[in-house]
ZAMARGU-4260 file (C-alpha; in steps of 0.2 Angstrom, whole numbers, plus 5000, padded with zeros to 4 digits):
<rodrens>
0) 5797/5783/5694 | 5781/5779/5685 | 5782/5760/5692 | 5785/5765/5708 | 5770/5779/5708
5) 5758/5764/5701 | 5765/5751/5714 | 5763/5763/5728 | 5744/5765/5721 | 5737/5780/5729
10) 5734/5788/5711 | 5730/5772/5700 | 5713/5766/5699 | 5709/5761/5682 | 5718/5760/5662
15) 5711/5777/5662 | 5722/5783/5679 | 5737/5774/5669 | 5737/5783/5655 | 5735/5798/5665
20) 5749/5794/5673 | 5759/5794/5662 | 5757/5812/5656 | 5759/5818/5677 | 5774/5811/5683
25) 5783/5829/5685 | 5769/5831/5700 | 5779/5817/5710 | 5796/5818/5718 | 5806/5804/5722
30) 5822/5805/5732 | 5834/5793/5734 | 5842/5781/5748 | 5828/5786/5761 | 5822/5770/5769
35) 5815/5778/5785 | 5807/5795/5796 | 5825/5795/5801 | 5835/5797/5785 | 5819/5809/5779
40) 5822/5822/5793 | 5839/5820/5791 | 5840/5824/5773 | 5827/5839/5776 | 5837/5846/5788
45) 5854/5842/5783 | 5857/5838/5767 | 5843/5847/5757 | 5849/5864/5762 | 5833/5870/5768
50) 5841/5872/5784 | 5859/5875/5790 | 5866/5864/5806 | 5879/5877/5808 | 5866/5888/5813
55) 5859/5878/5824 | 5876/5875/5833 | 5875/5862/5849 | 5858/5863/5845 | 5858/5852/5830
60) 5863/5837/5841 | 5847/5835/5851 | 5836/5838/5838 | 5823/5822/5832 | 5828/5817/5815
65) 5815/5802/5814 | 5800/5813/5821 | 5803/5828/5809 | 5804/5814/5795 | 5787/5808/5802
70) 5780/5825/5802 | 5787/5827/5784 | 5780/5810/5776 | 5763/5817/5786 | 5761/5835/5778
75) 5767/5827/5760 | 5757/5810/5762 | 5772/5804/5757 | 5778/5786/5757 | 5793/5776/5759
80) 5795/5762/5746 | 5810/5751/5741 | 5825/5763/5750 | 5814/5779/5743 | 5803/5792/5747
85) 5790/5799/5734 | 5777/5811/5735 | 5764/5822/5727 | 5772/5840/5723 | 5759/5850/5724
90) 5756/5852/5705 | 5743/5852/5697 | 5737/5834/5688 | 5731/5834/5669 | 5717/5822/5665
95) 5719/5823/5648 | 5714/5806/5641 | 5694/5803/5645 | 5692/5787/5638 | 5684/5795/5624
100) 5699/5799/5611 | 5714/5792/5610 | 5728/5807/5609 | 5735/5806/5589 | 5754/5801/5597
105) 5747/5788/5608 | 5739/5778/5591 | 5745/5766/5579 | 5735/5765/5562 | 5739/5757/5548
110) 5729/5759/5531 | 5720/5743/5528 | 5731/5741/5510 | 5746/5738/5521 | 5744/5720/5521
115) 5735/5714/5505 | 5753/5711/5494
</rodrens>
């Protein structure tokens, strides 16, 4: 996921943004086998289980799977990349790194002794 959010390049400006990134990708969604507004509508309405086409009876059979998908992708600002769809969740984004520290676990030190043998 995190090559596909850095390749889409909505949230990745700078080494900075990367780093970030990497601590965020829980705020992004991707789902799978979606390659247009088609398939997106038709996995929010039928497969998702946000809606039931058994409720909708006959009704189900005129309704705009591609348009819905569209409306979709709109709301999210979603996008449709390499037979997915990913977007932003909602959540909040941590901008933890600042370019001032380096987080402890993201360093590798070793004592200057190490290589005088």
């Amino acid at each position: 996921m995190y090559e596909t959010v850095i390749d889409v390049g909505d949230y990745v400006n700078s080494i900075t943004d990367l780093i970030n990134l990497s601590d965020n990708l829980d705020c992004f969604q991707s789902l799978s086998n979606i390659s247009d507004e088609y398939d997106l509508g038709f996995y929010w309405i039928a497969e998702s289980g946000c809606y039931s086409l058994k409720e909708l009876g006959n009704l189900s059979n005129y309704f705009d799977y591609e348009r819905y998908g569209h409306d979709i992708a709109f709301e999210q600002s979603g996008t449709l990349y390499s037979g997915n769809y990913i977007y932003y969740t909602g959540e909040s984004f941590s901008s933890d790194y600042d370019r001032k520290s380096i987080p402890e676990e993201y360093c590798v030190l070793t004592e200057p002794n190490d290589f005088d043998d």
